[in-house]
VOSE-106665 format. One record per residue (C-alpha): residue in three letters; x, y, z. Coordinates in nm, 3 decimals. Layout:
BEGIN
   miza         X         Y         Z
    Ala         X         Y         Z
...
***
This chain:
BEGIN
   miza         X         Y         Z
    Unk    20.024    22.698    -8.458
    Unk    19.928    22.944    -8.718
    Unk    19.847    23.310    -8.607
    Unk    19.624    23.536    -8.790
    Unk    19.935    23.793    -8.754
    Unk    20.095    23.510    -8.975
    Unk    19.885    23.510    -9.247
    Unk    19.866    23.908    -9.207
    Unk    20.220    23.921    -9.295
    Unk    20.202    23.665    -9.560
    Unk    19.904    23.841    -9.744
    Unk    20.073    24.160    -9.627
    Unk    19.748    24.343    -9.477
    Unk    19.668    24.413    -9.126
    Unk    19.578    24.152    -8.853
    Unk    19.238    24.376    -8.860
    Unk    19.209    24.290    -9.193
    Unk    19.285    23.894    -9.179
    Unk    19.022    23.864    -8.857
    Unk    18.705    24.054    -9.054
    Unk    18.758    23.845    -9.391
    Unk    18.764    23.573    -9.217
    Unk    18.423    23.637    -9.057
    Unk    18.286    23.778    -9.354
    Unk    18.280    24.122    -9.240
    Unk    18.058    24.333    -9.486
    Unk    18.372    24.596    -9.521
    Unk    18.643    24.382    -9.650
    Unk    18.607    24.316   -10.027
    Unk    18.483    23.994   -10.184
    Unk    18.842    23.947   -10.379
    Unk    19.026    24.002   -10.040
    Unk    18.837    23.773    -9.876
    Unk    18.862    23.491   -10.124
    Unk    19.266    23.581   -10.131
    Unk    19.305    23.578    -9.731
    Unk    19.033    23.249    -9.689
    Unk    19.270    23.045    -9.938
    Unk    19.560    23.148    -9.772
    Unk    19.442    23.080    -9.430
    Unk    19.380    22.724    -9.564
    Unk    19.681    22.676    -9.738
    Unk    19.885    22.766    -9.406
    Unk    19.668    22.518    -9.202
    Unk    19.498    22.778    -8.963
    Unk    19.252    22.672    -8.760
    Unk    19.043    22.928    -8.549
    Unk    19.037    22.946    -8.156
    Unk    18.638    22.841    -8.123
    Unk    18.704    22.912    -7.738
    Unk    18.790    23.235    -7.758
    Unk    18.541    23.328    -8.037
    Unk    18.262    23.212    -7.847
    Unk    18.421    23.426    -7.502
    Unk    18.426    23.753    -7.770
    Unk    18.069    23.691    -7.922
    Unk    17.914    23.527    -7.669
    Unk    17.807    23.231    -7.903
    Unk    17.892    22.890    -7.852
    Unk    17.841    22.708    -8.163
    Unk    17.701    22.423    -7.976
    Unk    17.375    22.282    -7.969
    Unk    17.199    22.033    -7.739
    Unk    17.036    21.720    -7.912
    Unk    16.826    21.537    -7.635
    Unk    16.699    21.195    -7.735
    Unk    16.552    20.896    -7.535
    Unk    16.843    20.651    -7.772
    Unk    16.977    20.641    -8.052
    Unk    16.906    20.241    -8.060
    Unk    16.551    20.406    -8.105
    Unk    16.493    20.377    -8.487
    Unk    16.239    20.653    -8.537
    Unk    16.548    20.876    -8.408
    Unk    16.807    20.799    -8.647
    Unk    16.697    20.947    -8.899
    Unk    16.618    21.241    -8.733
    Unk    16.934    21.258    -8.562
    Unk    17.108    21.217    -8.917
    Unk    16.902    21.541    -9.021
    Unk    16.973    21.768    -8.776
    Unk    17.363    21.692    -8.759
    Unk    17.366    21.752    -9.156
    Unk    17.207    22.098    -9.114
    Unk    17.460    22.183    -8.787
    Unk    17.773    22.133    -9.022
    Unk    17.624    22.312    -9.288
    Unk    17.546    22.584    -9.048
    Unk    17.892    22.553    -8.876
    Unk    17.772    22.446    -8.547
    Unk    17.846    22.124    -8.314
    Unk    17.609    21.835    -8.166
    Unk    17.616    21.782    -7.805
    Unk    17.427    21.458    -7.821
    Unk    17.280    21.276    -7.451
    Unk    17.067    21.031    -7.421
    Unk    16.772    21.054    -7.157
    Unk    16.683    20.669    -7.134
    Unk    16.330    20.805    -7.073
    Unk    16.465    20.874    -6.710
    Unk    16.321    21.213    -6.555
    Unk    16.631    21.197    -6.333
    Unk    16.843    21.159    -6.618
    Unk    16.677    21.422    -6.845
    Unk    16.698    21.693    -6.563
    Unk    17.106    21.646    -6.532
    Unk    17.151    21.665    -6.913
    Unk    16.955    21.962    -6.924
    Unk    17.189    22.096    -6.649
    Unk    17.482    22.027    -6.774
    Unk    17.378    22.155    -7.101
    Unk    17.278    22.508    -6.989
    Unk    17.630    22.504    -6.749
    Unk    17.851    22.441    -7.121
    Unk    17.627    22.751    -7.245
    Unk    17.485    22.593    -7.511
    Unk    17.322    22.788    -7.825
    Unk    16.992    22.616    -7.831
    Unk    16.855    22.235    -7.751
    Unk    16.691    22.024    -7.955
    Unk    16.490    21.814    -7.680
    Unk    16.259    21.505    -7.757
    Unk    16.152    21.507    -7.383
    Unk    16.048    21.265    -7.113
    Unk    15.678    21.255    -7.074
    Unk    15.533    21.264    -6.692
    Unk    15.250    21.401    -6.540
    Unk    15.398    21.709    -6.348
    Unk    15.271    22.022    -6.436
    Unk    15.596    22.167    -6.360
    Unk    15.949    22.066    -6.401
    Unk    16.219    22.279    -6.274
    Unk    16.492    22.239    -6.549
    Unk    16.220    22.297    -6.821
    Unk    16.171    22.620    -6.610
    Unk    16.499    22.707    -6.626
    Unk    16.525    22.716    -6.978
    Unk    16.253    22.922    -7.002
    Unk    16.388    23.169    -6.760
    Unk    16.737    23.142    -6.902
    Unk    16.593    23.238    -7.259
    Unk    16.782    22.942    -7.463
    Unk    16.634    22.846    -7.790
    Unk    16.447    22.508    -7.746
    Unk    16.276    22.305    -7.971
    Unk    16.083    22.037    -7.835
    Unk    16.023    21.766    -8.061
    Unk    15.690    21.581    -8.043
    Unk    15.405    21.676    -7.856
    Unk    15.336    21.950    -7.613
    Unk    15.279    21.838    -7.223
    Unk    15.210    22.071    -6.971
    Unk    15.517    22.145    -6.837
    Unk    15.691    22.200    -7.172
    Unk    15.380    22.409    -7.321
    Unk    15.560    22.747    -7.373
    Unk    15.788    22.626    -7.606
    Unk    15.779    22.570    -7.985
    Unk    15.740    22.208    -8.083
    Unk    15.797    21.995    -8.445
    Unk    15.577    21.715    -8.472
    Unk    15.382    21.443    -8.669
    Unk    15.027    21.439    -8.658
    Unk    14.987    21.124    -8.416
    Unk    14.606    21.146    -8.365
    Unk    14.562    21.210    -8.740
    Unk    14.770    20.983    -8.853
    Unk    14.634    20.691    -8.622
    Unk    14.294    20.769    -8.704
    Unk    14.379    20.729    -9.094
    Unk    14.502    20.343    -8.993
    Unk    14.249    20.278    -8.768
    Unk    13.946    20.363    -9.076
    Unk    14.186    20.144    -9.348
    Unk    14.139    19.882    -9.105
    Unk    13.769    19.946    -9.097
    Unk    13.745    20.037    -9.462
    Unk    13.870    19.647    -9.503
    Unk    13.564    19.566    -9.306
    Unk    13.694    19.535    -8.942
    Unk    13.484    19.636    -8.639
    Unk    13.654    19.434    -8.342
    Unk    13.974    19.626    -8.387
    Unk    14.205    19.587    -8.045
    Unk    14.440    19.854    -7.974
    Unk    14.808    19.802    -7.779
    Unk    14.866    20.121    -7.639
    Unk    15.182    20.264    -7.487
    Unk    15.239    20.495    -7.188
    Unk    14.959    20.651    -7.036
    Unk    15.216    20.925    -6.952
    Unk    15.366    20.929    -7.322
    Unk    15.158    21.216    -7.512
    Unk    15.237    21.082    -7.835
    Unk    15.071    20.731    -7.733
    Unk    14.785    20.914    -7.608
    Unk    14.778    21.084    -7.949
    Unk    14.767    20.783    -8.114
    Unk    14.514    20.628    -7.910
    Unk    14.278    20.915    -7.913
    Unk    14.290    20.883    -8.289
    Unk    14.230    20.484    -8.274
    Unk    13.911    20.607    -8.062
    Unk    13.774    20.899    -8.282
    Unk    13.785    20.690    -8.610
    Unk    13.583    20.412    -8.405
    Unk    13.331    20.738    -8.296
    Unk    13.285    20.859    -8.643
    Unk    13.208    20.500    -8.771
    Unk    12.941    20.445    -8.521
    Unk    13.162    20.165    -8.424
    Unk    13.126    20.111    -8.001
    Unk    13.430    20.175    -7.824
    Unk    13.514    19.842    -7.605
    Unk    13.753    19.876    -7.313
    Unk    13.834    19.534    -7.341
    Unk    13.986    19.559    -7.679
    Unk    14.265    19.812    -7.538
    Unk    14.554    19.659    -7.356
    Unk    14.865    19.803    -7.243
    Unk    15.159    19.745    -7.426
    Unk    15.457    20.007    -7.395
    Unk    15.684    20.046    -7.631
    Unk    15.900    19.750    -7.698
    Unk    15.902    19.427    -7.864
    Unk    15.946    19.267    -7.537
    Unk    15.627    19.463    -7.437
    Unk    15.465    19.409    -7.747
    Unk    15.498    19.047    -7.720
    Unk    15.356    19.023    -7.383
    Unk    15.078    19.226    -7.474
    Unk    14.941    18.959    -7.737
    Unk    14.997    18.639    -7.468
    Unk    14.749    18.882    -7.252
    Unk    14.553    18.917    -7.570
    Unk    14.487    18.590    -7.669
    Unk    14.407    18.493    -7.323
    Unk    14.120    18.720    -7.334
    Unk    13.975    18.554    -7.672
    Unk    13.817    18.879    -7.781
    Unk    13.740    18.793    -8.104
    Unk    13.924    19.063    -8.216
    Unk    13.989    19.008    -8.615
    Unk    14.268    19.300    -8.655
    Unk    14.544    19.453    -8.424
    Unk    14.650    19.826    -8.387
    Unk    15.004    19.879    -8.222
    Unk    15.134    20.222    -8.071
    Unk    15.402    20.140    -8.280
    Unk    15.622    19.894    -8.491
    Unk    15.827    19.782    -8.232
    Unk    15.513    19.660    -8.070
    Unk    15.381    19.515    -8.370
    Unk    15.656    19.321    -8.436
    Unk    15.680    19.178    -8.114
    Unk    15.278    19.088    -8.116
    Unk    15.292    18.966    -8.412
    Unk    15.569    18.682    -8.327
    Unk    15.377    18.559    -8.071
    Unk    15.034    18.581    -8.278
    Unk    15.289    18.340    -8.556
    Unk    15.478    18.094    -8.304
    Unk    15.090    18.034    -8.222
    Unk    14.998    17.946    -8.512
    Unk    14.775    18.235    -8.643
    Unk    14.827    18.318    -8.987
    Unk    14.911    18.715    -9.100
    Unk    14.670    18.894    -9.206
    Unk    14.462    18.567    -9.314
    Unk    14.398    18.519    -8.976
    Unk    14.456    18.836    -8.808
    Unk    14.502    19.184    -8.931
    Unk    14.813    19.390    -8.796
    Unk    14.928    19.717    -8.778
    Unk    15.212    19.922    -8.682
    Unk    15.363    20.302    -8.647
    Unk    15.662    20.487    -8.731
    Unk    15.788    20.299    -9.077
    Unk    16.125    20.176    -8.936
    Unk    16.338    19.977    -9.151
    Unk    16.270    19.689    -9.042
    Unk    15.877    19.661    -9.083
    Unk    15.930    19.663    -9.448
    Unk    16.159    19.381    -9.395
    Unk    15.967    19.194    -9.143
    Unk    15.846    18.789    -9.207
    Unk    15.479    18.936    -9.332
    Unk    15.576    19.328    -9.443
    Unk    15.405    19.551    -9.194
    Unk    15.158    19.790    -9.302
    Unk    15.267    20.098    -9.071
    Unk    15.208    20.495    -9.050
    Unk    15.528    20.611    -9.210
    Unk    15.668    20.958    -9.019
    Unk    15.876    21.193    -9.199
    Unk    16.175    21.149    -8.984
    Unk    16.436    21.319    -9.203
    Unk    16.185    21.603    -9.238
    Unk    16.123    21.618    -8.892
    Unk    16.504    21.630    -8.829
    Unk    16.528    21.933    -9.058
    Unk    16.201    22.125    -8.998
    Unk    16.331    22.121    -8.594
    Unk    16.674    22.269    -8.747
    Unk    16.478    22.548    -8.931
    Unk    16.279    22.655    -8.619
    Unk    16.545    22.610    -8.419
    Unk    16.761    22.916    -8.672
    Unk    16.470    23.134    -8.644
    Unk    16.469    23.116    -8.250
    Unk    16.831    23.241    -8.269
    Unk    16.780    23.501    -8.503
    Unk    16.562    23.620    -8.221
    Unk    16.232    23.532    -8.448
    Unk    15.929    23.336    -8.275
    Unk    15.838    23.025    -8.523
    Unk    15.516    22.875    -8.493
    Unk    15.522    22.530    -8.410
    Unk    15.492    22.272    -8.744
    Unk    15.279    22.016    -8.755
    Unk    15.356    21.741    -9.062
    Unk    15.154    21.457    -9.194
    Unk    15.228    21.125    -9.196
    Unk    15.091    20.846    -9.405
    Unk    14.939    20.503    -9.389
    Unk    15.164    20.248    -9.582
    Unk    14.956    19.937    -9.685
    Unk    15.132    19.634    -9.693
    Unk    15.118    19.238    -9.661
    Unk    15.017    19.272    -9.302
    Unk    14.622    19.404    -9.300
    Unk    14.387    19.217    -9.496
    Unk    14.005    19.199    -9.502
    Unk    13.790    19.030    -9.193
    Unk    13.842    18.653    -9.187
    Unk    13.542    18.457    -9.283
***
């Protein structure tokens, strides 16, 4: 293995000299530096990360806390924040929380016992007011960006998020700009804040339309296709006379709207649908879904920028981005 007291006696210079060009020290000179990095590459050294991190007290790791990667709205986000963490020279510890609290406390856990940097934490939604390894982070001082909304027991941190309710209400008045009144909504989690963002927005486009909210246009729906699919047998069960369909996202919509198909109901002709999130595959769907598309690359990056400021020591304010409605094949005007 190569030594840094190897390439000192290759570049002839002190072992002093070797270990502050190659961290950049602001006393070594730019030409030496160049000279000693080339050389240090040429001779295959690697650096001793472990030891590094014992000296400086830094890591170079970083949490990244998702519900799945099989989650499409989190690849690209993933894809982000790893591209910015090898620019950066840092590593991904990436865990998967299966939306289980039980789950999401041990990662957290065993994140804070490898001494992780900072965490990058999309987290699971519940009702507590208070959950004890969200404290500890707090306590412990480790950078944390929470990405999505803000619940109560993760409200001191900074967060990096899409405009749900904004975004939501911008589908929900296409649908009525196309005419629609009896618009049904298939919500997700009541415990998922970003499905209660979405729904509130569903309901404040409906306010500011003088439209009547009707409870009996709002079914539950989670966040699957399996779900989604279930959610329009219960619908068309209840005959509402609903002539469009809002989904807490595409996944739902998708799965909705092959049941609303095998039945015989034409898209949009017959009914209207619409989804969230953009994910591949609503573009490619049988009718192309018209969908709230989320900057999920931009996401992935604007948590990577917050989450540099936090260990520079700064406090970022949390971003908030836009998303947009995508009109496709999927929403048409009301049946006559």
């Amino acid at each position: 293995m190569v030594r840094l007291k190897d390439i000192a006696h290759e570049a002839g210079v002190s072992v002093m000299t070797v270990s502050k060009a190659l961290r950049d020290a602001p006393d070594i000179a730019a030409k030496t530096k160049l000279r000693i990095g080339d050389l240090a590459k040429r001779m295959g050294y690697t650096p001793n990360l472990g030891a590094r991190s014992l000296r400086i007290r830094e890591t170079r790791l970083l949490g990244l806390v998702i519900p799945a990667t099989t989650d499409p709205v989190f690849a690209r986000i993933v894809m982000a924040i790893e591209q910015r963490a090898l620019e950066h020279g840092y590593e991904l510890v990436l865990a998967h929380t299966w939306n289980k609290a039980e789950r999401e406390e041990t990662i957290l856990r065993n994140l804070i016992s490898r001494r992780v940097d900072g965490i990058f934490l999309s987290p699971v939604y519940r009702n507590d007011p208070d959950v004890p390894a969200y404290r500890e982070l707090k306590q412990r001082g480790i950078p944390t960006v929470i990405m999505g909304p803000l619940a109560e027991f993760c409200a001191d941190f900074v967060n990096v998020q899409s405009l749900g309710n904004e975004s939501a209400f911008g589908m929900t008045q296409h649908l009525i700009d196309l005419g629609h009144k009896r618009i049904a909504f298939f919500a997700g989690p009541r415990f998922s804040a970003r499905a209660v963002s979405r729904q509130e927005g569903y309901r404040r486009a409906l306010r500011e339309n003088n439209i009547d909210e009707d409870p009996g246009l709002v079914f539950n729906a989670g966040m699957t296709i399996a779900e989604g699919a279930k959610a329009a047998e219960h619908f068309l069960e209840e005959q509402t006379k609903a002539t469009a369909v809002q989904t807490v996202n595409d996944l739902v919509a998708i799965g909705a709207a092959n049941v609303l198909l095998e039945r015989g109901l034409k898209i949009p002709d017959d009914m209207s649908m619409a989804g969230f999130g953009n994910i591949l595959t609503s573009e490619h769907y049988r009718v192309p879904l018209t969908t709230v598309r989320q900057p999920k690359f931009r996401l992935g990056m604007a948590s990577f920028d917050t989450m540099l400021k936090l260990l520079a020591g700064e406090r970022p304010e949390s971003q908030r981005i836009v998303a947009e409605v995508l009109v496709r094949q999927s929403t048409g005007p009301v049946p006559k």
